[in-house]
N, C-alpha and C positions, 0 to 999 in steps of 0.2 A: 568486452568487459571480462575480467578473471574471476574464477569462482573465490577471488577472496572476497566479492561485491557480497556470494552468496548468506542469505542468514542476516543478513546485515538490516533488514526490515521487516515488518508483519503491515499485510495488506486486508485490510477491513474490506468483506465485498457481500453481496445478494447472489444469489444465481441468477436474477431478472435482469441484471443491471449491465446495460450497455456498453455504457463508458468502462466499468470490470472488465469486463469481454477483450475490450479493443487494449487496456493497458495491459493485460494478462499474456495478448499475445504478443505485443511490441515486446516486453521483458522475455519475454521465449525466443524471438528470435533474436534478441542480442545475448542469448543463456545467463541472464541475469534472474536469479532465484530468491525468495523470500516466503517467510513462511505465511501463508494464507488462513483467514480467520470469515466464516461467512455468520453475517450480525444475526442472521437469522434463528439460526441455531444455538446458540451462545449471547444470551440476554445481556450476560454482563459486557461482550464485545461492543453491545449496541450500545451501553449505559457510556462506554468510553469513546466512542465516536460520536455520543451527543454532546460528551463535554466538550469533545474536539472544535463540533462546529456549531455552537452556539446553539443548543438544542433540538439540531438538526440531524437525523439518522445519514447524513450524506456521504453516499461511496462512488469510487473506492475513495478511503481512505488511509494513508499509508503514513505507519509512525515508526521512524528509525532506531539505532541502539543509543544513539545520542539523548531519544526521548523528541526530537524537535516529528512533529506531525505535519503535511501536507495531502491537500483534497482536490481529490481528481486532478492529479499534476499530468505534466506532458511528459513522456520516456526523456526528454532532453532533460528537463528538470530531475528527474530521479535519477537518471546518470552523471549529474553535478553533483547531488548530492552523494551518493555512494561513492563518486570520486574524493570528497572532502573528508569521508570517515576513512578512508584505506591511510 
């Protein structure tokens, strides 16, 4: 992936959280970059990943410049989609 992928999404995460961990580093080794937001820290991140998933604080969470949002996707999935905004 080129770093024109990069910036191209904000990832909603915890530092607890697992499933973050493992897509944090699948997006590192393909150098696909996005800017990171942990709910924890940032109330109103959380307020937007509850709208997300129907009341549910659920991460990661990752919402594009498109606006279109997907939870706990597969690296396959988020590199279809960054391929569809380039």
């Amino acid at each position: 992936m080129t770093s024109a992928a990069t910036g191209q999404f904000t990832m909603y995460t915890t530092p607890w959280c697992g499933y973050c961990k493992r897509l944090k580093s699948q997006l590192s080794r393909e150098g696909i970059t996005g800017h990171e937001v942990n709910i924890e820290e940032h109330p109103e991140a959380a307020d937007l990943v509850m709208r997300a998933n129907g009341g549910n604080q659920t991460v990661p969470t990752l919402v594009f410049s498109d606006g279109a949002a997907m939870t706990n996707p597969s690296l396959a999935q988020v590199k279809q989609k960054l391929a569809e905004l380039s």
